[in-house]
C-alpha positions as CSV (number, residue, x, y, z in Angstrom):
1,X,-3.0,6.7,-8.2
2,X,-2.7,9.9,-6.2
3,X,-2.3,9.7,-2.5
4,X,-5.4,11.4,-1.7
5,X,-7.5,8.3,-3.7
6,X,-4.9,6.2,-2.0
7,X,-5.8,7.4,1.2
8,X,-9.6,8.0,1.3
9,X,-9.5,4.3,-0.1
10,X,-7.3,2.5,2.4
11,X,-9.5,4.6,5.1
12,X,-12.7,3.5,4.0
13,X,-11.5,-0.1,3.6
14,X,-10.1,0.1,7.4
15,X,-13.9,1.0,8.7
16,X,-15.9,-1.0,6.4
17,X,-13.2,-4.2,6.4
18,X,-11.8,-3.8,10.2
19,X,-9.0,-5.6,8.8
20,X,-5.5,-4.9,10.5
21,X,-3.6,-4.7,7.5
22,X,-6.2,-1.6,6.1
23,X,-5.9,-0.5,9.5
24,X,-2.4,0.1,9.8
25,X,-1.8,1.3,6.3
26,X,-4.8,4.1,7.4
27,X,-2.5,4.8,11.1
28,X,0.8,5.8,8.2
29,X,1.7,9.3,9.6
30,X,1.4,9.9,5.4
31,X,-2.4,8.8,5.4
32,X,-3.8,9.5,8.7
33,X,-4.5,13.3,8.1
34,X,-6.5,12.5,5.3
35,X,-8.8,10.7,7.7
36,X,-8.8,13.3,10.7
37,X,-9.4,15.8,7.7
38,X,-12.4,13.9,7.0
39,X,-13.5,14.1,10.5
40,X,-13.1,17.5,10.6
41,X,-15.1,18.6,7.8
42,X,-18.0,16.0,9.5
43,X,-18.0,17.7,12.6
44,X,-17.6,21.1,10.9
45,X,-20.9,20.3,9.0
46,X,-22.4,18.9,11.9
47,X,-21.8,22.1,13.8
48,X,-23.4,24.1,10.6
49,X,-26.6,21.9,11.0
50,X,-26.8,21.9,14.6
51,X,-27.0,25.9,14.7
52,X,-30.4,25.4,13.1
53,X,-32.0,24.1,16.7
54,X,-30.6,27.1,18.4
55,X,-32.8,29.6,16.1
56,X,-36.4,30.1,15.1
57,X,-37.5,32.0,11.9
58,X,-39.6,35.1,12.3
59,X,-42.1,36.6,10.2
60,X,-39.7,38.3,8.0
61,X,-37.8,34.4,7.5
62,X,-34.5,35.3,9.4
63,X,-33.1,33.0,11.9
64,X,-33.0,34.9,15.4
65,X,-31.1,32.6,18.1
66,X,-33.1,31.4,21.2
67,X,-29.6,32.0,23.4
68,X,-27.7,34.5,21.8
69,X,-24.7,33.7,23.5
70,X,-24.8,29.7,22.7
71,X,-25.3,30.7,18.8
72,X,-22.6,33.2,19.1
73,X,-20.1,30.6,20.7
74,X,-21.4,27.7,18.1
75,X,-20.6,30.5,15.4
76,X,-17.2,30.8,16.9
77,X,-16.6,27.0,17.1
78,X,-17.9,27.0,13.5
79,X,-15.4,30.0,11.8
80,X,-12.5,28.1,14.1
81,X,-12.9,25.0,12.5
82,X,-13.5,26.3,9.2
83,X,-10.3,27.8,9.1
84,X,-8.6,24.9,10.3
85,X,-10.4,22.5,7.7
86,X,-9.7,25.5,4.6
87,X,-6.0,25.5,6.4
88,X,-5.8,21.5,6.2
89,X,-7.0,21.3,2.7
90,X,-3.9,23.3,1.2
91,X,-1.5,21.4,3.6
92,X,-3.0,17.8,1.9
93,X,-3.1,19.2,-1.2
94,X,0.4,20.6,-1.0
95,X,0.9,16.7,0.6
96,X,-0.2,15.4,-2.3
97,X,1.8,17.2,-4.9
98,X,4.8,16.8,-3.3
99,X,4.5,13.3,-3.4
100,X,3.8,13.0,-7.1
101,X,6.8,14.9,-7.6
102,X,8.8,12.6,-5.6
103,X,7.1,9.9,-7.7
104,X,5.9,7.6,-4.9
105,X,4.6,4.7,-5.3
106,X,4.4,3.5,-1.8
107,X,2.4,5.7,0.3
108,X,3.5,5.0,3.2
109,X,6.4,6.7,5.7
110,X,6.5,3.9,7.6
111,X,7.7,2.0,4.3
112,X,10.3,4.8,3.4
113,X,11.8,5.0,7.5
114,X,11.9,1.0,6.8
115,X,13.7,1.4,3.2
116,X,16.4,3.5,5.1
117,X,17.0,1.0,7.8
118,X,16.8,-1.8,5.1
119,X,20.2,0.0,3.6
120,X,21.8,1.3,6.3
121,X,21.9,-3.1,7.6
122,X,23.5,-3.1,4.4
123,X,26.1,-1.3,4.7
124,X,26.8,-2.6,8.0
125,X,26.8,-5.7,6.8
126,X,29.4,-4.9,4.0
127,X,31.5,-3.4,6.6
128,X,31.3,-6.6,8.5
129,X,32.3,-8.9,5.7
130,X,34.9,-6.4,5.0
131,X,36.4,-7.3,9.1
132,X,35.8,-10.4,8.5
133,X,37.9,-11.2,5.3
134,X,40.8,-9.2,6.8
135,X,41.0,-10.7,10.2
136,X,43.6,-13.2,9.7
137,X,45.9,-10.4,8.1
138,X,45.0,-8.1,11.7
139,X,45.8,-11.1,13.8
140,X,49.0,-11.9,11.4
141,X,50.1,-7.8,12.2
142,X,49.4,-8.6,16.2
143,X,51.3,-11.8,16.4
144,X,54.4,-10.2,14.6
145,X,53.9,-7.2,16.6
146,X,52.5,-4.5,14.6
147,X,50.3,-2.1,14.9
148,X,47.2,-0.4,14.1
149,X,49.0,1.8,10.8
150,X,51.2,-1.3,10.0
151,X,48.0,-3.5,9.4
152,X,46.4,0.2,7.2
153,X,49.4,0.5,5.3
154,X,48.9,-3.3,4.0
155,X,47.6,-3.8,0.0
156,X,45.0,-6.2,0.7
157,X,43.8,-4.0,3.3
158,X,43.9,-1.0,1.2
159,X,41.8,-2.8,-1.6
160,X,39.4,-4.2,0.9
161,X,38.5,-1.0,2.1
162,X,38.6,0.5,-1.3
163,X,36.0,-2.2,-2.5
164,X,33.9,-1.9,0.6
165,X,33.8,2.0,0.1
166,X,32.7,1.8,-3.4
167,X,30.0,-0.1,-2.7
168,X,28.6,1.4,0.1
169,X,28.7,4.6,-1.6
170,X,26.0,4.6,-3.7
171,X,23.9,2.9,-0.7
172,X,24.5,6.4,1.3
173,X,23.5,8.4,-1.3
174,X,20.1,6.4,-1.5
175,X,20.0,7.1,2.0
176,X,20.4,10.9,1.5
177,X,17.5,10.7,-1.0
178,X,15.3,8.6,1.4
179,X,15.9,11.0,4.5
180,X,15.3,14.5,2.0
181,X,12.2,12.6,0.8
182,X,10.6,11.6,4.8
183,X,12.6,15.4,5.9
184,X,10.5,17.0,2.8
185,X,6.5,14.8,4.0
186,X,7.6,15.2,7.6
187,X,8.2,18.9,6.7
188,X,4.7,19.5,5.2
189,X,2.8,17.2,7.5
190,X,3.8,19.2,10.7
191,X,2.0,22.4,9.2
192,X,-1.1,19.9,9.8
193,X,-3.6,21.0,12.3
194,X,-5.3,18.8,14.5
């Protein structure tokens, strides 16, 4: 599914449904310009029909404006936000392609932010069960009165570190991928106008 069926879905389901779930899925920083796009286009169409009460048709069938200076500033409001809503639709299109090229499947920055976190408690938690296995050897190095590069020169210690780094390596470079992915959305998403 692409994110713009993803989005105009979750939207919909949030103002039909008024469910909290649909509701915060539609607030995603990823979705949410999809629905202010929406309302832009509504209020830019609204504008176009409302121009119609500021003009009467003449004998020849052209529209001349009642005030000419309220139809020229509705005209104004009218090319403004047509440009914005033309602008908009290449930003959620380009949105939308970058995502299937990152291959997505959670549409949802929220969920990616959350993803990082999710790893970085792992490695911090890896890092702690590393401490934690070589405290009695640090506490051994105290009591005989060693030192800080006495207890880093020790084999277990080396090992321990060696096996923690190993796996907490590939964990950081998921992180790197996560943060180039929400850097890459984020990047797009600020060209968004409101």
């Amino acid at each position: 599914m692409r994110l713009h069926d993803f989005a105009h879905d979750i939207i919909n389901r949030a103002r039909a449904n008024g469910y909290a779930t649909d509701a915060s899925k539609a607030s995603d920083a990823l979705i949410r310009p999809f629905g202010e796009h929406d309302e832009q286009k509504a209020t830019l169409m609204s504008l176009q029909g409302s121009t119609l009460a500021l003009c009467w048709v003449n004998a020849e069938g052209k529209a001349v404006p009642y005030d000419e200076t309220a139809f020229n500033n509705v005209q104004r409001e009218i090319a403004g936000l047509q440009s914005k809503v033309d602008h908009n639709t290449k930003i959620l299109d380009a949105l939308d392609a970058k995502v299937a090229e990152l291959g997505l499947t959670e549409f949802s920055l929220a969920k990616l932010k959350g993803q990082k976190e999710k790893l970085r408690m792992e490695i911090n938690q890896i890092r702690a069960e590393e401490n934690d296995s070589l405290r009695s050897r640090w506490e051994s190095v105290v009591s005989l009165g060693g030192n800080r590069a006495t207890y880093d020169k020790l084999p277990e210690v080396i090992e321990a570190r060696a096996k923690a780094a190993a796996q907490i390596e590939p964990i950081e470079s998921d992180i790197l991928a996560l943060d180039r992915q929400v850097r890459d959305l984020e990047s797009i998403l600020s060209k968004f106008k409101r």
